[in-house]
VEXKOLMI-742230 format. One record per residue (C-alpha): residue in one letter; chain; x, y, z. Coordinates in steps of 0.001 Angstrom, whole numbers, plus 500000, padded with zeros to 6 digits. Layout:
N
["A","A",[X,Y,Z]]
...
END
This chain:
154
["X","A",[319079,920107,121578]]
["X","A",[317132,919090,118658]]
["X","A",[317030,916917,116113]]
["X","A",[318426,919817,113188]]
["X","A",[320590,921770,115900]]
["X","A",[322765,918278,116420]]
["X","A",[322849,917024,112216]]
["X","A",[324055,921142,111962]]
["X","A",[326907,920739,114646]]
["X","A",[327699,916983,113743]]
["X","A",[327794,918356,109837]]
["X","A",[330004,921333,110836]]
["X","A",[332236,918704,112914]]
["X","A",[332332,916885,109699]]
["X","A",[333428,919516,107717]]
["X","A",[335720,920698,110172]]
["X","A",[338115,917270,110413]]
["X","A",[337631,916711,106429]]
["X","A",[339272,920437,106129]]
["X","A",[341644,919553,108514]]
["X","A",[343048,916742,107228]]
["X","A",[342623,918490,103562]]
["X","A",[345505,921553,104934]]
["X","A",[347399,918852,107086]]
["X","A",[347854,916502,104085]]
["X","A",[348742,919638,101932]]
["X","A",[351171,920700,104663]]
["X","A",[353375,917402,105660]]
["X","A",[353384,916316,101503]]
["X","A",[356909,917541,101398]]
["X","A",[357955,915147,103676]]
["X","A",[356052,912189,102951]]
["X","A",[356963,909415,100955]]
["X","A",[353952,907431,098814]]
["X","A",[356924,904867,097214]]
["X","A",[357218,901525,098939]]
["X","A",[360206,901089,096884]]
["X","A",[363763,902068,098405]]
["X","A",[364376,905469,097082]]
["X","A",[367467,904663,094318]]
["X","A",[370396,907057,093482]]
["X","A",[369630,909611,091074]]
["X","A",[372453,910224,088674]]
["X","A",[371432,912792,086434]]
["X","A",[368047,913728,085215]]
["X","A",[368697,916192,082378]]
["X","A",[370225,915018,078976]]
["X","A",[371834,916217,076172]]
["X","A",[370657,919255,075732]]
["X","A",[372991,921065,077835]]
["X","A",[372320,919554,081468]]
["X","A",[374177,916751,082969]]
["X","A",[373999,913276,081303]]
["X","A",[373302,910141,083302]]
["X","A",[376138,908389,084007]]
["X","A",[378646,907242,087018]]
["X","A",[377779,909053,090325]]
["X","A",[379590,912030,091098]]
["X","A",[382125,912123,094062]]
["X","A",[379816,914053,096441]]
["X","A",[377463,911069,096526]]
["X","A",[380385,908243,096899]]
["X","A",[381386,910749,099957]]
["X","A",[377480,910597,101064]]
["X","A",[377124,906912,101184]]
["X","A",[380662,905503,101798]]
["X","A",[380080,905598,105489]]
["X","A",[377092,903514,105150]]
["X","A",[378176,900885,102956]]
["X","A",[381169,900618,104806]]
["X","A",[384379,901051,102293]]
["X","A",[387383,900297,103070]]
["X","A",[390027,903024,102347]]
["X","A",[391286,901165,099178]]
["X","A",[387359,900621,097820]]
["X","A",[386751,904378,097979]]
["X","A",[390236,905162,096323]]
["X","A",[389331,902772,093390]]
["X","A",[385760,903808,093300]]
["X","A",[386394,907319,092973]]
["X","A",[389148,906137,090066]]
["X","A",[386284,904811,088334]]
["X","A",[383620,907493,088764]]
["X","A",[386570,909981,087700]]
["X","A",[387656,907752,084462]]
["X","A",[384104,907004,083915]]
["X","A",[382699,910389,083969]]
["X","A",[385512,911614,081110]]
["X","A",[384693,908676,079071]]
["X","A",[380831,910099,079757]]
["X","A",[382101,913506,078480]]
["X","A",[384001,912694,075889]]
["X","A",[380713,910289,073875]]
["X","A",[378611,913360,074710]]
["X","A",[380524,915563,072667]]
["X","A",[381447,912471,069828]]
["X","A",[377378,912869,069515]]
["X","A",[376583,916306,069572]]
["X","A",[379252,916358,066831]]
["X","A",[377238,914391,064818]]
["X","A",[373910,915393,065702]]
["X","A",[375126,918922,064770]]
["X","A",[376505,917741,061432]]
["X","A",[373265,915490,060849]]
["X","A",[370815,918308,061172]]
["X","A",[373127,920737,059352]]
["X","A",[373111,918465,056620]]
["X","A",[369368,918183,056928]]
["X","A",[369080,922365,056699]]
["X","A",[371128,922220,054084]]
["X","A",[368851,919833,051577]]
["X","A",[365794,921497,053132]]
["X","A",[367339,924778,051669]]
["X","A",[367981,923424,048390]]
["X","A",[364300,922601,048005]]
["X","A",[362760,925657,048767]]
["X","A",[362924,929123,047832]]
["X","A",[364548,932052,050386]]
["X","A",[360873,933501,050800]]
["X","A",[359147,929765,051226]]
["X","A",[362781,928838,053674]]
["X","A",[361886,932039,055545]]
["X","A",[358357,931150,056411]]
["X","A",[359858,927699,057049]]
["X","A",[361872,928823,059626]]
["X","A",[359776,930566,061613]]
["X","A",[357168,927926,061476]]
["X","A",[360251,926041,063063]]
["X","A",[360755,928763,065688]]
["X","A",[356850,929215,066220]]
["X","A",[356613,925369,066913]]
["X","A",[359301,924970,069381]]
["X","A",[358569,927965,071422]]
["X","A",[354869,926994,072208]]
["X","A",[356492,923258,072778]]
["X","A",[358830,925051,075585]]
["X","A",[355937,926671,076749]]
["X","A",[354479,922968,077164]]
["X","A",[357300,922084,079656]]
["X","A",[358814,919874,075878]]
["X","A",[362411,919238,076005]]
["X","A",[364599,921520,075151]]
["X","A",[362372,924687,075709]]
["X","A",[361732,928082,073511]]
["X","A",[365567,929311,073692]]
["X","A",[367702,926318,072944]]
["X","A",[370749,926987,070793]]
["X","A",[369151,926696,067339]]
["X","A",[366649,928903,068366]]
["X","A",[368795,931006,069155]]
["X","A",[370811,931071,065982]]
["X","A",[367141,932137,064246]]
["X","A",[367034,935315,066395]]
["X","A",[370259,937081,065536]]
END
């Protein structure tokens, strides 16, 4: 063979193992893990704003790990007392605070209202509507048909 026959193949070879590695990395990502921290218990992502709020773990995950860190029969009872006591105290400050925050921003409407006139409030809200619909559409928090919104649109 010569000389430009073998940098051809040896250049195809190259570009052969770079692609392969390229579709095998793509393909076992899934299942790899890049942290070289322990992975820690997730327990709740999502907030106020009508998903689950962080707080005690749920049952399904005490039943998940009890076998591996070894409970006795009376620290599961009294764990799952706590995660049950726990999660209606959780419940019952979510709702203490969406109580408020509903009264706060009412109250905040309200003065808003008193300010401007029903044609200028108009424009206002849908400015308001405009703004959090193209923040949804950003991946924001709480997305283009969140309650308020949808009070707006009826």
């Amino acid at each position: 063979m010569n000389s430009l026959s073998m940098r051809l193949w040896a250049g195809l070879f190259v570009l052969v193992v770079f692609v392969s590695g390229v579709a095998g990395g793509v393909a076992l990502r899934p299942w790899m893990s890049f942290s070289s921290d322990p992975p820690r218990p997730e327990f709740g992502r999502r907030g106020p704003r009508g998903g689950r709020l962080p707080g005690p773990p749920s049952g399904r995950l005490l039943d998940r790990i009890a076998a591996e860190i070894d409970l006795t029969d009376d620290q599961e009872q009294r764990l799952r007392t706590v995660f049950e006591t726990g999660g209606e105290r959780m419940r019952e400050i979510n709702e203490q605070v969406r109580g408020l925050f509903e009264t706060g921003r009412d109250l905040l409407d309200n003065e808003i209202a008193a300010i401007l006139t029903p044609e200028q409030m108009e424009i206002f809200n849908n400015e308001i509507l405009r703004m959090r619909g193209a923040r949804g559409r950003r991946g924001g928090r709480g997305g283009p048909r969140g309650p308020r919104v949808r009070q707006f649109l009826r």
